[in-house]
PASEBA-1860 file (N, C-alpha, C; in nm, 3 decimals):
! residues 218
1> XXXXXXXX> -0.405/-9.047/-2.057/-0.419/-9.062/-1.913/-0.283/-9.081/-1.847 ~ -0.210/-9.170/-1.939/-0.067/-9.219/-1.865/-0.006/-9.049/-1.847 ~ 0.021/-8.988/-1.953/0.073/-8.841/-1.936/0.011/-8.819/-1.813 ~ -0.084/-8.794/-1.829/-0.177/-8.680/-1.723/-0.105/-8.747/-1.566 ~ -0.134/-8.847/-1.537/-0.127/-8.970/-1.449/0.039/-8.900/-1.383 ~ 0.114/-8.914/-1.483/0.270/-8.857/-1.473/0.306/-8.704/-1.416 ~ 0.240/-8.626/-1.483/0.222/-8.499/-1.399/0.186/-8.500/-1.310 ~ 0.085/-8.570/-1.251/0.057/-8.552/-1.097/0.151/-8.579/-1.017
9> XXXXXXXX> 0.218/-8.728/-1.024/0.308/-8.753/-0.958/0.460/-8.667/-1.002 ~ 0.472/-8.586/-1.046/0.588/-8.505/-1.037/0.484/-8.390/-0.948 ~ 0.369/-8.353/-0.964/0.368/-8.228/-0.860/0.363/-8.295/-0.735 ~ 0.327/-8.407/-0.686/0.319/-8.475/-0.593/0.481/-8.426/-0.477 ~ 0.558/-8.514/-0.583/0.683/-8.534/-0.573/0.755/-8.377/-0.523 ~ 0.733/-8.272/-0.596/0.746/-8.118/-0.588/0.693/-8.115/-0.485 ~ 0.587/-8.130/-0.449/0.472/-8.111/-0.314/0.548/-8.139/-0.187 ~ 0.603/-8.309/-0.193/0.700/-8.340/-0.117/0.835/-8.254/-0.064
17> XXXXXXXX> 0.872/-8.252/-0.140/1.021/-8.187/-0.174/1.012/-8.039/-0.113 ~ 0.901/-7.962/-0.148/0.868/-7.814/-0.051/0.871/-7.858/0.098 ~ 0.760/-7.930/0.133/0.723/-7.950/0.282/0.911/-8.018/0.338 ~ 0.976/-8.082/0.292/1.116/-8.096/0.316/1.177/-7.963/0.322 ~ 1.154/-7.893/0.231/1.266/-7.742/0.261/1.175/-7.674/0.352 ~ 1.068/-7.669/0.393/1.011/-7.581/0.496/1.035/-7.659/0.628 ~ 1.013/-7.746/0.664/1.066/-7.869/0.749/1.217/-7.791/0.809 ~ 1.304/-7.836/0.728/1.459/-7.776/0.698/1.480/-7.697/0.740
25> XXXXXXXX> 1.373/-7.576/0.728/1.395/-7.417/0.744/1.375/-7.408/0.876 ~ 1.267/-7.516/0.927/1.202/-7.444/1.049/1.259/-7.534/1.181 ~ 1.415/-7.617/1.116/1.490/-7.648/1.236/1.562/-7.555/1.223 ~ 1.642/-7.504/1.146/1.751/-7.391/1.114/1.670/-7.285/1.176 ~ 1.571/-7.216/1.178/1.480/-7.131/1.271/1.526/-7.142/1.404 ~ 1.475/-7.301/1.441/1.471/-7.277/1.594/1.590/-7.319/1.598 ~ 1.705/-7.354/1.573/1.855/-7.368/1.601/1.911/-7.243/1.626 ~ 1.901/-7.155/1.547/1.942/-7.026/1.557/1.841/-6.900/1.714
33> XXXXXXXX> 1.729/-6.940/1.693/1.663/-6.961/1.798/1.726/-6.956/1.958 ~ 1.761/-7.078/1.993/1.772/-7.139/2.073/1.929/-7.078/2.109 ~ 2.020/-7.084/2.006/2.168/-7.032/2.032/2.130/-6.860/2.073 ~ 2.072/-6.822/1.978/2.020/-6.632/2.028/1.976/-6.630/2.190 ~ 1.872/-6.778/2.245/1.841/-6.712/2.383/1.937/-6.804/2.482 ~ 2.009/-6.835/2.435/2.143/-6.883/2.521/2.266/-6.793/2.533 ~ 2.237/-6.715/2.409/2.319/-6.586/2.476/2.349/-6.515/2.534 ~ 2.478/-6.491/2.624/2.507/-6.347/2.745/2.411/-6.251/2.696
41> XXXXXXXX> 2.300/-6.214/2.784/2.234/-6.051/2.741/2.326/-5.934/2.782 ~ 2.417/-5.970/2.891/2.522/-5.869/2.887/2.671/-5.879/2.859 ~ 2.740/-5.833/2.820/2.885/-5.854/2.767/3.003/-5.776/2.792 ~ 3.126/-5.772/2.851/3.191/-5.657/2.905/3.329/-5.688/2.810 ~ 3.358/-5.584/2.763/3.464/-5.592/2.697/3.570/-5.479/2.752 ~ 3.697/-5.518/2.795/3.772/-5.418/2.847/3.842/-5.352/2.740 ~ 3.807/-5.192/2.698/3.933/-5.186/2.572/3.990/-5.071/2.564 ~ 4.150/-5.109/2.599/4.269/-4.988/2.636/4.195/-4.891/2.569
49> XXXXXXXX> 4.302/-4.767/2.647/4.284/-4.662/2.577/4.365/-4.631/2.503 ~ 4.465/-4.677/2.465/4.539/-4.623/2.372/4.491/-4.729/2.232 ~ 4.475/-4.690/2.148/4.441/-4.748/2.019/4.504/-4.702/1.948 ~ 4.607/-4.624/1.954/4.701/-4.608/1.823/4.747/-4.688/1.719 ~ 4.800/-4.828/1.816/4.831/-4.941/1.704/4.724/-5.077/1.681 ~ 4.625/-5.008/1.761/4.489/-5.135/1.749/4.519/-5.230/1.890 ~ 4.408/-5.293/1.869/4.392/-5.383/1.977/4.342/-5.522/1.965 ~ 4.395/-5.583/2.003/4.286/-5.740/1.989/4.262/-5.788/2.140
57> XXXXXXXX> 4.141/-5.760/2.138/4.090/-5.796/2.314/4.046/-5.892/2.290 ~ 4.068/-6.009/2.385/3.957/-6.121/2.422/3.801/-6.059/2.538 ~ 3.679/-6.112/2.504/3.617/-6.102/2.586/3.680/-6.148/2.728 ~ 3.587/-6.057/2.849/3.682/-6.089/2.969/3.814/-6.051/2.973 ~ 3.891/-6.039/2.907/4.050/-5.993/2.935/4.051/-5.874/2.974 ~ 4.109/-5.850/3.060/4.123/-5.695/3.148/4.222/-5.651/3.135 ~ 4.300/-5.562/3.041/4.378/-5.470/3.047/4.477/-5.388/3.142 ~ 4.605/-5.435/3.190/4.634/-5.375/3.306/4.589/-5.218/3.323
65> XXXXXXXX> 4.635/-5.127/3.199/4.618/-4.991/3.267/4.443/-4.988/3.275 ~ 4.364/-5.048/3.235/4.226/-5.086/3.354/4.175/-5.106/3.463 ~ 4.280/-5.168/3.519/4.313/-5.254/3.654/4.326/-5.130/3.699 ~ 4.449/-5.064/3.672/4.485/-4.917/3.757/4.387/-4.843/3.782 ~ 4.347/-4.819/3.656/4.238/-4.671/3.651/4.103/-4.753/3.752 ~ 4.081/-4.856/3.764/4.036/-4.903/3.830/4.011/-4.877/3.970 ~ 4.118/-4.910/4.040/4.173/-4.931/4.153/4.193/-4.777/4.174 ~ 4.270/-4.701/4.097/4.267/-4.567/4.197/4.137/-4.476/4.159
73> XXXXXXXX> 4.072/-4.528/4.065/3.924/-4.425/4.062/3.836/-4.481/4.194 ~ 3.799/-4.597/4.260/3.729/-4.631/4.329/3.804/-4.627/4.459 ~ 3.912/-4.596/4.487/4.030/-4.615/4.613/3.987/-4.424/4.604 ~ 4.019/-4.372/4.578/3.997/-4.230/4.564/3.867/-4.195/4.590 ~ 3.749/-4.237/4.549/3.579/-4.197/4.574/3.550/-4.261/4.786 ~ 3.608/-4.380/4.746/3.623/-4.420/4.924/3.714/-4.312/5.023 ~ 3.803/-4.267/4.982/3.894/-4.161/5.066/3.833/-4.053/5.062 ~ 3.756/-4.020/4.976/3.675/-3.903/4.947/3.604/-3.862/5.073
81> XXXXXXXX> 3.618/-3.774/5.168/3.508/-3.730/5.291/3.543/-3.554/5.298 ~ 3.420/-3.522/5.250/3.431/-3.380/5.188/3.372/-3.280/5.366 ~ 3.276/-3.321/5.371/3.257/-3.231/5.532/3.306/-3.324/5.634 ~ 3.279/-3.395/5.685/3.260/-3.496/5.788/3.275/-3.615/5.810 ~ 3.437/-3.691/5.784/3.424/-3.781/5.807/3.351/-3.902/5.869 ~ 3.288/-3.824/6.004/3.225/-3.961/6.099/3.078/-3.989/5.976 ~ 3.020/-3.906/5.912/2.937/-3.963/5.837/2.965/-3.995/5.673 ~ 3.077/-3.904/5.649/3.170/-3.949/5.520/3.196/-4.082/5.447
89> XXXXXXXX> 3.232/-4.168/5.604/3.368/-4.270/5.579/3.273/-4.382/5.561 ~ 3.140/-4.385/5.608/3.028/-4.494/5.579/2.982/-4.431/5.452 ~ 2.917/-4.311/5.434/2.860/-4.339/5.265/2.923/-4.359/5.174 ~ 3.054/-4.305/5.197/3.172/-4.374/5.065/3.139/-4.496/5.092 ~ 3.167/-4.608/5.151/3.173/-4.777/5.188/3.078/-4.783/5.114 ~ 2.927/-4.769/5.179/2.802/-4.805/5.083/2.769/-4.768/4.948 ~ 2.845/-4.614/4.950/2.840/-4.590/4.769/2.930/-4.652/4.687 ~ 3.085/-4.733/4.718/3.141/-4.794/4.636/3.136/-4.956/4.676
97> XXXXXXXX> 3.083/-4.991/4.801/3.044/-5.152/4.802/3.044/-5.204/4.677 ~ 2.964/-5.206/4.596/2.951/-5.312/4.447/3.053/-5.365/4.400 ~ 3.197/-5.239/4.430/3.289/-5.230/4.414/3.423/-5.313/4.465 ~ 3.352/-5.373/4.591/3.481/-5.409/4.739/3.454/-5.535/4.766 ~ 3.525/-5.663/4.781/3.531/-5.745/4.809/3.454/-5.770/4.947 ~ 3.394/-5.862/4.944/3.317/-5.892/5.104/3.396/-5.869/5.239 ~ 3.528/-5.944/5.215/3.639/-5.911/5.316/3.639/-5.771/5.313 ~ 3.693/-5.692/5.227/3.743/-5.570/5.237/3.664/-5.436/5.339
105> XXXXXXXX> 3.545/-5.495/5.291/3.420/-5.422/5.319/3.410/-5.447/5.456 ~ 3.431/-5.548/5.525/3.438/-5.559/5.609/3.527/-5.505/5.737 ~ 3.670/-5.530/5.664/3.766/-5.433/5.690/3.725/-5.311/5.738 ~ 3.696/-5.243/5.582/3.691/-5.064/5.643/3.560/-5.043/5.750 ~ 3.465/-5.137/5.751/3.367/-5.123/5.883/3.438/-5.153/5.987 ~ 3.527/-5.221/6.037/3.612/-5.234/6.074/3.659/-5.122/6.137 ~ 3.737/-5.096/6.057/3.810/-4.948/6.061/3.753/-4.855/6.087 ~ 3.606/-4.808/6.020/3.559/-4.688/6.033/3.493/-4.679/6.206
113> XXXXXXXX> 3.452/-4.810/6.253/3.406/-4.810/6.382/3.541/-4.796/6.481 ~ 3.630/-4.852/6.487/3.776/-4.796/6.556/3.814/-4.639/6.519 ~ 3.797/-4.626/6.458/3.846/-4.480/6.449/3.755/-4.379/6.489 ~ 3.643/-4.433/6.444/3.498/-4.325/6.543/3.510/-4.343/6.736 ~ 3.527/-4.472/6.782/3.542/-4.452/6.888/3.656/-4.403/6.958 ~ 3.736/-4.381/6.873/3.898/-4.304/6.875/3.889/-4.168/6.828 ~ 3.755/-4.101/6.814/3.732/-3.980/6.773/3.826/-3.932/6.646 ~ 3.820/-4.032/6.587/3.979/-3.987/6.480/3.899/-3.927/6.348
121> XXXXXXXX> 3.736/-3.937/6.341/3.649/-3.878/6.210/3.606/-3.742/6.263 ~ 3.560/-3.745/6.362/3.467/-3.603/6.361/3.518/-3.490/6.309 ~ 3.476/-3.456/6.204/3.477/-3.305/6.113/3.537/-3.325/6.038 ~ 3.638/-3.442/6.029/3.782/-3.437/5.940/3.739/-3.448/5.762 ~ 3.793/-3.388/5.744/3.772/-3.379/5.539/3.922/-3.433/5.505 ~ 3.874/-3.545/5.395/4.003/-3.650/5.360/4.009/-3.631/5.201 ~ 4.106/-3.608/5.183/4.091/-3.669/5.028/4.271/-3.740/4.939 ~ 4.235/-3.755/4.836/4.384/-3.854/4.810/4.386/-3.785/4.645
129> XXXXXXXX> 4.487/-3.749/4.606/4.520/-3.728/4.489/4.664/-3.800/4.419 ~ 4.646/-3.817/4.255/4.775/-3.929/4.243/4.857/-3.793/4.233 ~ 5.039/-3.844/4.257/5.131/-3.789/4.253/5.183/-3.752/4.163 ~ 5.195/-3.654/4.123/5.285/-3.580/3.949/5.333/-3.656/3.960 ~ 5.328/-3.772/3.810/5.412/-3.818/3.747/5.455/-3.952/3.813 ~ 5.379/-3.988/3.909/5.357/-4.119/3.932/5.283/-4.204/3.954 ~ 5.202/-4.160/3.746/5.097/-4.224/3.688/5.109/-4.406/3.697 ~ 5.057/-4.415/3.578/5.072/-4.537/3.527/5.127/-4.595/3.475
137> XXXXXXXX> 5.247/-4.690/3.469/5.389/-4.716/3.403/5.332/-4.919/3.481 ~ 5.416/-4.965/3.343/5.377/-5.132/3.322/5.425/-5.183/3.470 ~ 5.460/-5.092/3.566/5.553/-5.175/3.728/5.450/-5.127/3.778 ~ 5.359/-5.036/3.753/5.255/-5.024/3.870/5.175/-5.139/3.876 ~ 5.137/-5.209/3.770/5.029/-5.367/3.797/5.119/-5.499/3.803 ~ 5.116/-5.578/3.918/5.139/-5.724/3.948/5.031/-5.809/3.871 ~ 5.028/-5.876/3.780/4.987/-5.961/3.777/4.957/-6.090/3.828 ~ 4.913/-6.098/3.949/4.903/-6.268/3.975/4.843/-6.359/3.903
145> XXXXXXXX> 4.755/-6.377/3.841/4.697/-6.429/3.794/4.568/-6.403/3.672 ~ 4.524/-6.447/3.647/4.425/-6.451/3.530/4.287/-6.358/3.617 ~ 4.294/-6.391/3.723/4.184/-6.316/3.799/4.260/-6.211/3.926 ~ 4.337/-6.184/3.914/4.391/-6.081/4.049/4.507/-6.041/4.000 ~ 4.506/-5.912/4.057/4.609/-5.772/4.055/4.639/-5.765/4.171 ~ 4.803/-5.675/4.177/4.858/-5.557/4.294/4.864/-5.445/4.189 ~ 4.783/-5.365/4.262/4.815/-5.197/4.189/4.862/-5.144/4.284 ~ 4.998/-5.054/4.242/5.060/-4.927/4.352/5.019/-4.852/4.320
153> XXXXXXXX> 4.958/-4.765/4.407/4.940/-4.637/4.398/4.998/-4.531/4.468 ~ 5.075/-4.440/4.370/5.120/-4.345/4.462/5.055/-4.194/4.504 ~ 5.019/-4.163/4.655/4.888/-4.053/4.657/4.969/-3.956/4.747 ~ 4.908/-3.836/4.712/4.883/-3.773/4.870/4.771/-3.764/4.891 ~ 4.808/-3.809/5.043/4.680/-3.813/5.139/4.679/-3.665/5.207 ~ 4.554/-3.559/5.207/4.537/-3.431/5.256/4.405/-3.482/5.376 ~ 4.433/-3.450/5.456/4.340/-3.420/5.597/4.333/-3.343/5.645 ~ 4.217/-3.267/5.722/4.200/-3.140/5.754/4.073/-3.140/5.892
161> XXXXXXXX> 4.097/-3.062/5.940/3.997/-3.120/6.114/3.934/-2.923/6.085 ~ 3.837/-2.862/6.061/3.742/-2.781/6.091/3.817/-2.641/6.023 ~ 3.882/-2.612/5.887/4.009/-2.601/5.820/4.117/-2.603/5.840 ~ 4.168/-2.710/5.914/4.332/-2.682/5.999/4.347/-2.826/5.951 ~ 4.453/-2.846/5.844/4.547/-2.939/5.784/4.649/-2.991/5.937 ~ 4.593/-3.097/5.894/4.643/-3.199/6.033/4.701/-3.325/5.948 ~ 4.690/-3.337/5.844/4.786/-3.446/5.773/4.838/-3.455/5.644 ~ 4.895/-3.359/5.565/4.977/-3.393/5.470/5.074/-3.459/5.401
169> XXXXXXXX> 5.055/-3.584/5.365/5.177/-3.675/5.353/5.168/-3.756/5.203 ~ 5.243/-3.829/5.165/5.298/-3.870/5.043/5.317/-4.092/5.063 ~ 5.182/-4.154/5.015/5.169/-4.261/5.051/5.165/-4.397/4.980 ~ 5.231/-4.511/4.948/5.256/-4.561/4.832/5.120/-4.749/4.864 ~ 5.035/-4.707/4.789/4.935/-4.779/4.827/4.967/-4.937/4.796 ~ 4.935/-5.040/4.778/4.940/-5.157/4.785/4.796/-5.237/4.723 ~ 4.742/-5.229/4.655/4.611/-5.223/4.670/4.544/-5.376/4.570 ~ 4.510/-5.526/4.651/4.476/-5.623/4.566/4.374/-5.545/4.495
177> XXXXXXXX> 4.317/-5.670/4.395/4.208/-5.629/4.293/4.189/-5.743/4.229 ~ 4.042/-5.802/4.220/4.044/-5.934/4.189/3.886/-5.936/4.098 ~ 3.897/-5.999/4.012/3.713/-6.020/3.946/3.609/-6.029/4.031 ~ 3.518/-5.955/3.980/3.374/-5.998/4.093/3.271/-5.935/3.972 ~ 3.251/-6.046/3.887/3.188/-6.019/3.786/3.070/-6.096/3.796 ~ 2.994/-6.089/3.884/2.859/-6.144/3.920/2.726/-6.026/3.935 ~ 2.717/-5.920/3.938/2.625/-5.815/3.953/2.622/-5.661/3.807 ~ 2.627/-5.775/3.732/2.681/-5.615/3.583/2.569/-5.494/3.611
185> XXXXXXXX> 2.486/-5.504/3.662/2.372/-5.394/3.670/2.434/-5.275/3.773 ~ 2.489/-5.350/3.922/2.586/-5.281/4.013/2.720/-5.216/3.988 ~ 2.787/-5.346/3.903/2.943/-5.340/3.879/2.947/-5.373/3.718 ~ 2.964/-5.291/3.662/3.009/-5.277/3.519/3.123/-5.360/3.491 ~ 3.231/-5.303/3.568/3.357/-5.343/3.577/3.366/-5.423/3.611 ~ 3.339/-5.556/3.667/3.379/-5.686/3.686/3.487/-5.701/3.757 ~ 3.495/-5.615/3.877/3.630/-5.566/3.918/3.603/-5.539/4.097 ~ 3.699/-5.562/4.150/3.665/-5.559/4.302/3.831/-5.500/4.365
193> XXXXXXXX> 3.792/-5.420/4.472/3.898/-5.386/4.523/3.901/-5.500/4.672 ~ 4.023/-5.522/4.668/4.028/-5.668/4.799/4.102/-5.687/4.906 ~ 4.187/-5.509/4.909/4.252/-5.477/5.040/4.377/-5.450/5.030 ~ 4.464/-5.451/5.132/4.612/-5.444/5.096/4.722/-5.554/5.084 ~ 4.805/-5.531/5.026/4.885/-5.646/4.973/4.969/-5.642/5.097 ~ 5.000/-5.733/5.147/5.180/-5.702/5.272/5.240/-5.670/5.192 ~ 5.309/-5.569/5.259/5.315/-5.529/5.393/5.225/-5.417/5.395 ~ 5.178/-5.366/5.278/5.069/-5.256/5.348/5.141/-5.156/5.311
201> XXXXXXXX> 5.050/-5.025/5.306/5.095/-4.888/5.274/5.233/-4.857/5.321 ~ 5.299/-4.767/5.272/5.416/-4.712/5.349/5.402/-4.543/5.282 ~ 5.491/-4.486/5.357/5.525/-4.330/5.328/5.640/-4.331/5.255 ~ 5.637/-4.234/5.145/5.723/-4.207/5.071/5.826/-4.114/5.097 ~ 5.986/-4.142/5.052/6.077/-4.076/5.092/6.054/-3.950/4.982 ~ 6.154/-3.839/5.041/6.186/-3.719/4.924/6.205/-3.785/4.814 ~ 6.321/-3.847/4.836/6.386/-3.863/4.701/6.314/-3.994/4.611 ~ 6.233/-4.021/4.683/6.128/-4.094/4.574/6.007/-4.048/4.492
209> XXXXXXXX> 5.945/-3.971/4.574/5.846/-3.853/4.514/5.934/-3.790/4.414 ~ 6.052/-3.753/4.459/6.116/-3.610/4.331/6.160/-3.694/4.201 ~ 6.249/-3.820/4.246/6.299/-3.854/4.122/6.317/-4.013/4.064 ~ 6.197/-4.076/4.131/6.194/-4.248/4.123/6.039/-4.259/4.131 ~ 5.982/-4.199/4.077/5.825/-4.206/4.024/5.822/-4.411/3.996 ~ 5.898/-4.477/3.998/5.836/-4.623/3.955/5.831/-4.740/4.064 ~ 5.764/-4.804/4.061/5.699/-4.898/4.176/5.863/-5.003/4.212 ~ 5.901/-5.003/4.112/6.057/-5.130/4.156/6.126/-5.026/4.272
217> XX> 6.151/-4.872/4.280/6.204/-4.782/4.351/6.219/-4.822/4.491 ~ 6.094/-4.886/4.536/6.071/-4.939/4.727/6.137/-5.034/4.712
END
């Protein structure tokens, strides 16, 4: 009996000892659990394009030549007015809003209503292209800070009133750029354009277009 008596209490004991590792298991469950639905469901990782020698990105870290391609892909879709400015210069605004700082946005409404009552849109077709060779080089991005850029951009600006070129010129942009990483479904990019830096655009000389392609040049 004593034997017998003894085996029980070792399966007992075993008996115990399971319900402890299932116990065990099923905090480690919901620990892991709980960290999975505390997780970002979305995640933005900025990552150069050049990978030749590799990269080590931090999440969130934005890449200057990002910033650029940034700033003049969405500065370029806003200048964009292919028939008609007077109805042009608002659907660009509303099609790259997600894009534009609250101020900014405000701005070019701003703007676009002064210049309509100044008849300065009707018919006009706008567009901006970057300048041979005064791509992207490490002086085109200011860094201010951990959250804000100055990108230069250097464009020509082409305007045209019913096909008659009424503005051809050569223009060196200024352009803040600051995080606005609150809408990822809208804005991928986590990225906002936020207006002009002072002093503001200027026109470019000859001899800067031909042979000083770099932002220290002004």
């Amino acid at each position: 009996m004593r034997r017998y008596r003894h085996e029980i209490d070792n399966v007992r004991a075993h008996l115990r000892s399971l319900w402890a590792v299932i116990a065990l298991q099923v905090l480690v469950i919901f620990a892991l659990w709980f960290g999975w639905s505390q997780a970002p469901k979305h995640l933005t990782v900025h990552v150069p394009p050049d990978l030749r020698s590799g990269a080590a990105q931090a999440v969130g870290e934005v890449p200057e030549v990002n910033v650029y391609a940034f700033a003049f892909y969405i500065f370029q879709q806003l200048n964009r007015w292919a028939t008609d400015g007077a109805e042009d210069y608002g659907q660009a605004i509303f099609r790259v809003s997600p894009y534009l700082s609250a101020r900014y946005r405000a701005e070019l409404i701003a703007d676009m209503e002064l210049k309509g009552k100044r008849g300065e849109l009707a018919y006009r077709v706008r567009g901006v292209q970057e300048v041979p060779g005064h791509g992207y080089g490490e002086a085109r991005v200011d860094v201010l800070d951990s959250a804000s850029w100055v990108v230069w951009l250097d464009l020509e600006l082409s305007e045209s009133v019913k096909g008659m070129i009424v503005k051809k010129t050569y223009i060196r942009y200024p352009i803040r750029v600051k995080r606005l990483d609150i809408d990822p479904e809208t804005n991928p990019w986590g990225l906002a354009l936020d207006g002009f830096e002072a002093p503001g655009p200027r026109r470019l000389e000859p001899t800067e277009i031909e042979g000083h392609p770099e932002k220290d040049a002004a």
